[in-house]
N, C-alpha and C positions, 0 to 999 in steps of 0.2 A: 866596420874597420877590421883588418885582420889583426892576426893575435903576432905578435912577435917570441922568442925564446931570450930571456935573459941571460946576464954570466952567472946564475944561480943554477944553471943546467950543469945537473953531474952527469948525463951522458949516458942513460939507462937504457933508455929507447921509448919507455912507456906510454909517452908522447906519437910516437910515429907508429906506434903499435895500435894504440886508441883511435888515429885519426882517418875518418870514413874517406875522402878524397885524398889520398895517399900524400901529402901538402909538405910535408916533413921528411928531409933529406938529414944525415947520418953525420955527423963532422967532430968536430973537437968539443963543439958545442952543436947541439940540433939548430937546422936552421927552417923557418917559414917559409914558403915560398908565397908570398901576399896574393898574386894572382890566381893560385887556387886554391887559397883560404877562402873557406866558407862560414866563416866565424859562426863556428858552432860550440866552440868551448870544448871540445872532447880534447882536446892536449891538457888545457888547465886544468880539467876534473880528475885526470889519471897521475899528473904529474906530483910525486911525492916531496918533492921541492918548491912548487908555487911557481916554476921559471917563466912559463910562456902567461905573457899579460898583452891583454889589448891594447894596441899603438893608438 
């Protein structure tokens, strides 16, 4: 299952900075893109808020 970004995303980028398949697009809140999540967990492991959680 891919990972989703919650409204706990404060918008740092660390997320789309960590993520090997470039999956993570830039917004008000970071957003997933499920089709090239490779649910690897590197957004959750970097994220200092906990936002992105597995759907």
């Amino acid at each position: 299952m891919a990972y989703k970004i919650t409204d706990a995303c404060i918008a740092c980028g660390a997320c789309a900075a960590g993520c090997p398949v470039e999956a993570i697009k830039e917004g008000a809140i970071y957003e997933i893109d499920p089709s090239a999540c490779i649910d690897c967990g590197a957004c959750a492991d970097v994220c200092p808020v906990g936002a992105p959680e597995q759907e």
